[in-house]
C-alpha positions in Angstrom: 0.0 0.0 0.0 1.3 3.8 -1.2 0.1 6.6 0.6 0.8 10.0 -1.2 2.6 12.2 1.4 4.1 15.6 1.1 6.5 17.4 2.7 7.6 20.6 3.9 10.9 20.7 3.9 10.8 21.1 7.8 13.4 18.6 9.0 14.1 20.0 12.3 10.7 22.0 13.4 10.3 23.6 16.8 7.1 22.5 18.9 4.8 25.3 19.1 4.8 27.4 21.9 1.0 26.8 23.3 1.3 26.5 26.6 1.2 29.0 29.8 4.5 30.6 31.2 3.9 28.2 34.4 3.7 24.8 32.2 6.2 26.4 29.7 9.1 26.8 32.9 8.7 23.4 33.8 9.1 22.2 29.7 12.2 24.4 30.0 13.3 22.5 32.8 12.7 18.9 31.5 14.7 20.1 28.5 17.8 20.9 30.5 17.3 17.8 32.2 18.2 16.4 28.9 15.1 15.6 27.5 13.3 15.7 24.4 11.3 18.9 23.7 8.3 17.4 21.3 8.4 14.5 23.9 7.9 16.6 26.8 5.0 18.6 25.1 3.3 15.6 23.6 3.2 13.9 27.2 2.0 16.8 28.7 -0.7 17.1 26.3 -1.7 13.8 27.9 -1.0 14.5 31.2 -3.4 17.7 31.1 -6.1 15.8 29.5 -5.9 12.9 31.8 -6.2 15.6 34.8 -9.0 17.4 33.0 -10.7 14.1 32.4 -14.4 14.8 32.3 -14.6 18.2 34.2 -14.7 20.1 31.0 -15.7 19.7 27.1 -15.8 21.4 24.1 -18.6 22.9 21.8 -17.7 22.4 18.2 -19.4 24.9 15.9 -21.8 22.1 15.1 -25.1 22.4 17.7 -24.1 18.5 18.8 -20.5 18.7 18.2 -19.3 18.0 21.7 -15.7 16.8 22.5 -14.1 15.4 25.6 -10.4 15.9 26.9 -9.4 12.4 25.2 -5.6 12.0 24.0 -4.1 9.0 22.7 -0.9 9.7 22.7 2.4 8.0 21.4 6.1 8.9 21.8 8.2 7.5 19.0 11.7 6.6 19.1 14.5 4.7 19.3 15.8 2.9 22.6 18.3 5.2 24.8 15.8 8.3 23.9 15.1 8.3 27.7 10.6 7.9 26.3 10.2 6.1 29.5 12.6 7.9 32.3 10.6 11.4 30.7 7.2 10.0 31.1 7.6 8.3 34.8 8.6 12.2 36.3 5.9 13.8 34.5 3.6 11.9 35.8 4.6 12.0 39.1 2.0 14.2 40.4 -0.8 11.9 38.6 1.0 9.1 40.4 0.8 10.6 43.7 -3.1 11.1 43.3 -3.3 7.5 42.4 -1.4 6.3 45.2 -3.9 8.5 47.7 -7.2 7.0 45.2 -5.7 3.1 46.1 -4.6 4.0 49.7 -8.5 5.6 50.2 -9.7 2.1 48.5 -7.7 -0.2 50.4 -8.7 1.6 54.2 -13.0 1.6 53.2 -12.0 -2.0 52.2 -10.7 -2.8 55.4 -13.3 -0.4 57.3 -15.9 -2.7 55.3 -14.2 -5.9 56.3 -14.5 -5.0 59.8 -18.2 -3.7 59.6 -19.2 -7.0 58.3 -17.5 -9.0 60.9 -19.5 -6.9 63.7 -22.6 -7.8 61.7 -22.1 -11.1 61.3 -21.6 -11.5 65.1 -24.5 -9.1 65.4 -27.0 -11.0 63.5 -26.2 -14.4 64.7 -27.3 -13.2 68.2 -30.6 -11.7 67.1 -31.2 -14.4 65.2 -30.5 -17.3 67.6 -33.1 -14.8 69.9 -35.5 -14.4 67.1 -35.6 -16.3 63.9 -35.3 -13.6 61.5 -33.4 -13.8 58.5 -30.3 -11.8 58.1 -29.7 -8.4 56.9 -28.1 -8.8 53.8 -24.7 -7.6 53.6 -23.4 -4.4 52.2 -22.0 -3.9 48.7 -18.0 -4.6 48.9 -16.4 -1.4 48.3 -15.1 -1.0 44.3 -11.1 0.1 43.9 -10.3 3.5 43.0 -7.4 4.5 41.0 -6.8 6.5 37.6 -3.5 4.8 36.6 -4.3 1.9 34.4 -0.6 0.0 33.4 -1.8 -3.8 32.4 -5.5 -4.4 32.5 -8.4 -6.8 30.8 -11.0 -5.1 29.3 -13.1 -6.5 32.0 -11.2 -4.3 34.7 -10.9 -1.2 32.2 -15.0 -1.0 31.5 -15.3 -1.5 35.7 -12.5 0.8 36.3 -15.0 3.7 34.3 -17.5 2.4 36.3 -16.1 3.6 39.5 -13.8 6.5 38.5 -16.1 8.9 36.3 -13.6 11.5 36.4 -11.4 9.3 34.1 -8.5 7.0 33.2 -4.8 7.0 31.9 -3.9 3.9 29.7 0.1 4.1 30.5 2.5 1.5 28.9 6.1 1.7 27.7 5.0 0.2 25.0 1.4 1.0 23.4 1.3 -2.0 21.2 0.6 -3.3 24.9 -3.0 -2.1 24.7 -4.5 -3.2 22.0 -2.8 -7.0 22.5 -4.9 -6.8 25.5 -8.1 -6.5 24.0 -10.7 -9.5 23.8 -7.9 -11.3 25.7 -10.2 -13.5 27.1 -12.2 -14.7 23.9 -9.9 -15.2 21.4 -9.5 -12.1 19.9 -13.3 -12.5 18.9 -14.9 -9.8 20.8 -16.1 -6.4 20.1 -13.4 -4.5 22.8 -11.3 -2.7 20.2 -14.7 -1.8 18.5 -15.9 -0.4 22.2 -12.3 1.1 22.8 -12.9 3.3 19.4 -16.0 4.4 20.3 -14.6 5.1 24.4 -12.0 7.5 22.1 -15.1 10.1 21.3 -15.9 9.6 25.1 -19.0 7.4 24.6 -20.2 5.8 27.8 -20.2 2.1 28.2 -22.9 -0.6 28.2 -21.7 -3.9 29.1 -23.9 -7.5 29.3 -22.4 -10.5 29.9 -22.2 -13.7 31.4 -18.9 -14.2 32.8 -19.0 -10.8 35.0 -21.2 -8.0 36.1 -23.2 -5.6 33.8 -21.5 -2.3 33.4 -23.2 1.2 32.6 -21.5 4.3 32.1 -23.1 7.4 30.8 -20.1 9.1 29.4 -15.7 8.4 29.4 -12.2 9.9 29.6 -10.3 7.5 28.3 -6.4 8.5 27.5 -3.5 6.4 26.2 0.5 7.7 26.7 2.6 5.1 25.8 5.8 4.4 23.7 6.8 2.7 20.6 9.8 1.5 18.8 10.1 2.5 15.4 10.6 -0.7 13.7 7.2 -1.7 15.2 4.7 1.3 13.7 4.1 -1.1 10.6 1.9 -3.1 13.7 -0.1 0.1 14.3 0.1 2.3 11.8 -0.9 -0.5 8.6 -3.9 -0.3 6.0 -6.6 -2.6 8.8 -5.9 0.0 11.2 -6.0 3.3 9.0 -9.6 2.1 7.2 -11.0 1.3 10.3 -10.2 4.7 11.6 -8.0 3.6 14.3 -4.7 4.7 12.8 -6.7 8.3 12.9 -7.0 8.6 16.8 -3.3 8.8 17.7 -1.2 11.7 18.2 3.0 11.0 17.2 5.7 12.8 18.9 8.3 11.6 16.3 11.4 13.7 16.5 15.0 13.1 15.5 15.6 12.3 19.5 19.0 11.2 20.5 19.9 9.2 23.5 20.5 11.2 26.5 23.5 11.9 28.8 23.2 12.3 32.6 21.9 15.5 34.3 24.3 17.0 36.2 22.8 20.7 37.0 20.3 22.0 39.6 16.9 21.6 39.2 14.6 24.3 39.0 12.2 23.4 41.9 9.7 26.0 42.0 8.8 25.2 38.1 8.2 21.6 39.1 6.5 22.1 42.0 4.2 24.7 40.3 3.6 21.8 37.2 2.9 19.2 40.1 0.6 21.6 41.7 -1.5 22.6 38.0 -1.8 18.9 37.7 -2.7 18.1 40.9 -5.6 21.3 41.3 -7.0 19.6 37.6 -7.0 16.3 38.9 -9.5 17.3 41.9 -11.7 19.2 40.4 -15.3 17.1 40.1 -16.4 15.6 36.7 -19.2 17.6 34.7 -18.6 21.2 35.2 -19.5 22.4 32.5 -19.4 22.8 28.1 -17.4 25.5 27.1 -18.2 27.6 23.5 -16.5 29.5 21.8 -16.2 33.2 22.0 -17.3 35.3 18.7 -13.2 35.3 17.8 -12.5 32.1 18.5 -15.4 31.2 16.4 -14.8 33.2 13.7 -11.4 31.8 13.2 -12.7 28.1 13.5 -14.6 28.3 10.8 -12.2 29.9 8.7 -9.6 26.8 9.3 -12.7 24.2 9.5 -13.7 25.4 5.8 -9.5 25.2 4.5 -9.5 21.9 6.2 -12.7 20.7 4.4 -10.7 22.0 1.1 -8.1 19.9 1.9 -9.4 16.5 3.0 -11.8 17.2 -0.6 -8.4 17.2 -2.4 -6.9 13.9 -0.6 -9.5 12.6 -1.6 -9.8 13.2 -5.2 -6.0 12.4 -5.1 -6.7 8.7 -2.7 -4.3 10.1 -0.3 -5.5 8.6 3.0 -4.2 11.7 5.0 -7.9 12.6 4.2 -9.2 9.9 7.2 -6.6 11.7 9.1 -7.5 15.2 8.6 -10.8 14.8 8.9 -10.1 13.2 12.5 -7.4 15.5 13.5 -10.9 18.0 13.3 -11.6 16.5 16.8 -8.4 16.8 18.0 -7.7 20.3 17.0 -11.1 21.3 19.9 -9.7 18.9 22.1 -5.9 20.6 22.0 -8.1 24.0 22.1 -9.9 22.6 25.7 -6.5 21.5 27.3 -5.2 25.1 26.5 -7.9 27.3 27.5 -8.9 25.2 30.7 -5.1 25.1 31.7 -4.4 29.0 31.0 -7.4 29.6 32.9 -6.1 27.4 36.2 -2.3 28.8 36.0 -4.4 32.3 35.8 -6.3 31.3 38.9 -9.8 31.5 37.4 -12.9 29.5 36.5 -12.6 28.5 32.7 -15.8 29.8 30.7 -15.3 29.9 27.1 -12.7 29.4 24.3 -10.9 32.0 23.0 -9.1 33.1 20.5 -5.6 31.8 21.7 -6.6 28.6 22.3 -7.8 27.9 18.9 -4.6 29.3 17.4 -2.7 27.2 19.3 -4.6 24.3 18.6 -4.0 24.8 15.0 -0.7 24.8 15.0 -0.7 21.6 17.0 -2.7 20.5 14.1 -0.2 21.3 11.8 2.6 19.4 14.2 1.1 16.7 14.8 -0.8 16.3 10.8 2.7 16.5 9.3 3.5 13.4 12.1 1.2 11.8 10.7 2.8 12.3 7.2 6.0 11.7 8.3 4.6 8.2 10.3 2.5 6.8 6.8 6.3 7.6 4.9 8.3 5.2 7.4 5.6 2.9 7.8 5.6 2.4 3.7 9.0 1.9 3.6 10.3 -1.8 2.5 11.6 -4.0 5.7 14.9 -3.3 6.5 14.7 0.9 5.8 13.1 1.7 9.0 16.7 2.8 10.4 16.5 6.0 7.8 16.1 9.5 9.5 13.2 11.9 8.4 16.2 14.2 6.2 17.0 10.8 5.0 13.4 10.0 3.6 12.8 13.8 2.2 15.9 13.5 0.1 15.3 10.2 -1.3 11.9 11.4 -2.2 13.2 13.9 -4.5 16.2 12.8 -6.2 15.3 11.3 -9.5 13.6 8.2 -9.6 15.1 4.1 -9.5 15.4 4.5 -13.7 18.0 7.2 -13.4 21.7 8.2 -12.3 22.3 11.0 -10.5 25.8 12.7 -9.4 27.2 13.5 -5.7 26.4 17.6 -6.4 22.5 16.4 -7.7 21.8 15.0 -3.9 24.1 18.3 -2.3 22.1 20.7 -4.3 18.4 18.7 -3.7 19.1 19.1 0.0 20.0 22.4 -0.1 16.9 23.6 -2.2 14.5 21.3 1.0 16.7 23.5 3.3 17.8 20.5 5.0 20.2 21.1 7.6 22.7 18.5 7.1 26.4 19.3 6.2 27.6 17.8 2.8 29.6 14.8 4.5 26.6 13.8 6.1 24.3 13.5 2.6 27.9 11.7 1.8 27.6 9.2 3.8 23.9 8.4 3.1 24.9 7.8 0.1 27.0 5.0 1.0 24.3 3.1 2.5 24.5 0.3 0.1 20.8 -0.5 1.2 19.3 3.0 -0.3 21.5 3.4 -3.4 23.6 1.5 -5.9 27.1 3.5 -6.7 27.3 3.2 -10.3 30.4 5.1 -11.1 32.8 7.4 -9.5 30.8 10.0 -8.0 27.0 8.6 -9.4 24.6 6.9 -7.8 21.2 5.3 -8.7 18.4 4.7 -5.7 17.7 1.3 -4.9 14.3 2.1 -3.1 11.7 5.1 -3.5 10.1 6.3 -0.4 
């Protein structure tokens, strides 16, 4: 399978700078810790949406567009990249709130143990007096937590059940989650059909035999987890793009290296501000409210949503299957809008009511991050086995030097990455072009491509 993708030219782009001064200190401070930038701002994407949960949603400009605070989220990257070192300390104030949820469970567990002991005793005396029957017992208290790591899908839909404020999927490696669905029947079952729908924040209606029936009204269901390159082919693949699946991720994919140690002094009161944003969020109760959008912010929605419409019309004429993706990235653009506006609105100390204008410009440009991603993710995941090593410069040149029927000279491939502004030094181009793999060397100084990307 081809997909058509295009590129920008953009080899090394900056995130966009979204995010309050508060959150944007702490994403300084990550950074100096060594960390990856994209990575820190696509985990705390997550991270704010998790703590959102279902507090807050969107209105679209649709009358019954409504979206929740739902990210699925994926860092991609080699090993040594530091994905999972990165993640563990963001989440360290979700983690303590999670730890305080189980401690709370475990103590009415044991406070429920010991009421029904007294009652037992209790009853047997009045009925060895009376001959009544017994009071029937008290519902066991249900566990509390938000952190989901390795579940069923029979503790996920009960998990909803008793945290309406919402979960966090959380894996090192998000291939995780989806080989837990239908675990239990063969791979036969309807889960990942129900975990699609759980994405648009659907509630939950659950009937069967082998456990309790579950109802939910509504979700806040997000997904942060990590993936090896060489393993996007097993989520990112033609099943999983037609059946929309493909479309619900967000890709942090930079050019990350691995990381060396941290030797400098933390900057304390950015991360104990950060812990403190995410920790207010996380508290707040579920269903406070829909926020619109102002007269500006609306304005300027429209104007993108009818481009966007332009665009996916286009793909489609063209069978590009970034059309699926642009068409769902529609939903995430209100979603990024939501995560900013309700967490400008806590760093500013006041009660979020609308969206404004900000917001929605940020949220495009996250669109346009996170859409070229997805380019970038269909490009790799197209290439034959055995090319997934190649960098993102890597892929842009080969797409535009002249095709497998063709020789082309040493100063073709120096003066192609010059005119994509790619910014590589000429020995570096040289030595891609000694990667027997990609090119044949047909003569001194000329080379023919082996592969087309």
């Amino acid at each position: 399978m081809i997909i058509p993708t295009e590129s920008k030219g953009e080899p090394h782009r900056g995130f966009p700078d979204v995010f309050h001064p508060d959150l944007t200190a702490a994403i300084n401070e990550f950074e100096q810790q060594g960390f990856n930038r994209e990575y820190i701002c696509t985990a705390l994407l997550s991270i704010l949406a998790t703590a959102i949960g279902t507090s807050y949603n969107i209105h679209g400009l649709e009358h019954n567009r409504i979206e929740p605070a739902v990210l699925w989220t994926v860092l991609a990257g080699p090993s040594g990249t530091a994905k999972t070192a990165l993640i563990k300390q963001m989440l360290a104030p979700v983690q303590a709130v999670n730890k305080q949820q189980i401690r709370d469970s475990l103590r009415r567990m044991e406070e429920w143990e010991q009421e029904q002991f007294q009652e037992k005793a209790r009853q047997k005396g009045r009925k060895a007096d009376s001959g009544s029957d017994l009071t029937p017992p008290t519902p066991r208290p249900e566990k509390h937590k938000t952190i989901f790591k390795d579940f069923t899908f029979e503790a996920l839909s009960k998990g909803m059940e008793n945290n309406p404020k919402g979960i966090l999927l959380h894996s090192d490696e998000v291939l995780g989650f989806l080989a837990n669905l239908n675990k239990y029947n063969g791979g036969k079952g309807g889960d990942l059909e129900i975990m699609m729908g759980l994405w648009s924040g659907e509630g939950i209606s659950v009937s069967r035999l082998s456990r309790p029936d579950v109802e939910t009204e509504n979700s806040n269901i997000n997904i942060l987890g990590g993936i090896q390159p060489g393993r996007l082919k097993k989520l990112i693949n033609k099943d999983s793009i037609e059946s929309g699946l493909a479309h619900r991720f967000i890709f942090a994919l930079p050019d990350a290296k691995a990381t060396y140690p941290y030797r400098g002094t933390p900057d304390l009161n950015a991360l104990d501000k950060y812990s403190e944003i995410i920790t207010n969020l996380m508290h707040e109760p579920p269903d406070l409210g829909t926020l619109r959008l102002n007269t500006e912010a609306r304005e300027r929605l429209f104007e993108w949503v009818c481009f966007n419409r332009d665009m996916i019309n286009r793909f489609n004429e063209e069978g590009n299957e970034l059309a699926g993706a642009c068409a769902k990235y529609e939903s995430h653009l209100l979603r990024f809008a939501l995560i900013i506006q309700v967490s400008d609105d806590y760093c500013n100390g006041i009660r979020p009511e609308h969206i404004n204008l900000r917001a929605i410009e940020g949220a495009i440009s996250l669109f346009d991050h996170y859409i070229e991603n997805q380019r970038r993710i269909y490009t790799i995941c197209n290439l034959a086995d055995g090319l997934q090593h190649l960098k993102t410069w890597h892929i842009q040149l080969l797409r535009y030097l002249p095709p497998i029927t063709e020789v082309f000279e040493r100063r073709d491939a120096i003066d192609m990455k010059n005119t994509l502004q790619i910014s590589v030094t000429d020995r570096s181009v040289d030595e891609f072009l000694k990667d027997d793999a990609v090119f044949e060397h047909a003569a001194q100084g000329k080379y023919r491509k082996r592969v087309s990307a």
